[in-house]
N, C-alpha and C positions, 0 to 999 in steps of 0.2 A: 504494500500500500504506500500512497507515496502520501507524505506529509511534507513536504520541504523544496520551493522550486522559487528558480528566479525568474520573474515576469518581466513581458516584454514591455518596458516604458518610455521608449523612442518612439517618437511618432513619425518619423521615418521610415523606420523600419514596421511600424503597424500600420501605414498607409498603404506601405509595399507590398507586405503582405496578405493583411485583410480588409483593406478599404476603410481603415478607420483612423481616430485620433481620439488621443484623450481626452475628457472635460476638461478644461481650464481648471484654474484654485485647486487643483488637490495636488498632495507631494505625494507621487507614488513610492511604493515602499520596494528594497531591493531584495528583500527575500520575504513570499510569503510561505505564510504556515495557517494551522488553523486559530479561528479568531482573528485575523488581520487584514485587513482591508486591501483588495487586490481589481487589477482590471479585471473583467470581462467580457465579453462578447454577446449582446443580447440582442434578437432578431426585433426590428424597428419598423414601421410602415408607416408611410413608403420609406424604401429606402433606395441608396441609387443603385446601379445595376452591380456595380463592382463592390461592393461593400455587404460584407457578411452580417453584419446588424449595424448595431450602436452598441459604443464603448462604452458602459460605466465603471464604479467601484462598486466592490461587492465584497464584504464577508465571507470568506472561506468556512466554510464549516455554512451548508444548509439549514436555515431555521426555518422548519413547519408552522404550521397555526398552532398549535399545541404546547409551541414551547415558551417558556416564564423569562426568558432571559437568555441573553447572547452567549453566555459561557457554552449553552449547549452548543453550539458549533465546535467543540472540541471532540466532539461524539459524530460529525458527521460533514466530515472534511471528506471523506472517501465515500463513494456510494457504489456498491457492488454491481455491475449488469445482470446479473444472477439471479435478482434478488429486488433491485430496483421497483418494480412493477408491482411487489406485494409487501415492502416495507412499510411501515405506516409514516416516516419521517422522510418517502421519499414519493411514496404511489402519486401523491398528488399531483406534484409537481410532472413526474413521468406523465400521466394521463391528461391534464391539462397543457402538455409540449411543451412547458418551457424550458426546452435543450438552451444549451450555450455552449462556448469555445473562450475556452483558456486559452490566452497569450500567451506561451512560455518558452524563455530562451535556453534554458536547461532546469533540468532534474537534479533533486542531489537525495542520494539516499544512504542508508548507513549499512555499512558491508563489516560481516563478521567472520569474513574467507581465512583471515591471516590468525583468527585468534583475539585480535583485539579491535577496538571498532576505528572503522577509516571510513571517509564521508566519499562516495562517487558523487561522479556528477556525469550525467546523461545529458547529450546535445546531440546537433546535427553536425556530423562530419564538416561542412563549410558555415555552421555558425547562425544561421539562418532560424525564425522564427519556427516554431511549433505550435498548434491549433489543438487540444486537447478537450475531449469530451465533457460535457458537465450538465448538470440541472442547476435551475436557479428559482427563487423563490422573491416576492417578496412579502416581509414578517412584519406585524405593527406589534409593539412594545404595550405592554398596558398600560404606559402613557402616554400611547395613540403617536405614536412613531413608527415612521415607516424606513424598514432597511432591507437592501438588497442582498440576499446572501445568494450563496453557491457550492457546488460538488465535486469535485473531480469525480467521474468515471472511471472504474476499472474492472478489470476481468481478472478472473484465477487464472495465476500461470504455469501450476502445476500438471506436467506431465506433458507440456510444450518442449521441445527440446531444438 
């Protein structure tokens, strides 16, 4: 599962490669994880032909109607494909379509091959953006605050070789 990635926040290179650019006033953040405020990609209409949605910030970690409070995005940073369709902190959002795509200029994950723990980091051979699956929500606060969260999608990669 991946918890740990660095988002794409040039908008240069987000114009390049998904037709978008970031809202103005926000200082994006150079590593998200869950709980932290990151781009994403959310579909907009109209929108122009070359452009994947509209860029916001979003919450890492999916917040449901259900939940009391933002901490719970720490419980739902990763959402299974698996499993997606019948989770209750994620059905909704899958049935009601709001996919998104994650900006991400690499992955960093923590490797315990050697015995003790080393951080990778997952990119594109030439450096180049990455478009990553997700749902996204938006959650009001009970006090009637509205915040955009989100998911990474993943799959099990067990017995992939």
């Amino acid at each position: 599962m991946c918890s740990n990635y660095e988002p794409v926040t040039d908008n240069h290179r987000l114009l390049a490669r998904f037709g978008v650019t970031l809202p103005e006033g926000v200082d994006p953040t150079s590593c998200a994880s869950a709980g932290v405020m990151a781009p994403v990609i959310v579909r907009a209409e109209p929108r122009p032909a070359e452009a994947l949605g509209e860029a916001r910030f979003g919450l890492m970690g999916l917040l449901p109607h259900f939940a009391t409070d933002p901490g719970f995005a720490r419980h739902t940073y990763n959402c299974r494909t698996e499993t997606m369709k019948s989770k209750p902190a994620f059905r909704e959002s899958w049935w009601a379509g709001r996919r998104c795509v994650i900006p991400v200029q690499r992955l960093s994950e923590w490797s315990y091959a050697s015995g003790r723990p080393e951080m990778w980091h997952i990119q594109q051979a030439d450096e180049s953006p990455m478009g990553l699956a997700g749902l996204w929500s938006e959650w009001t606060s009970p006090a009637g605050e509205t915040l955009l969260s989100f998911s990474m999608l993943t799959l099990n990669a067990d017995g992939h070789a």
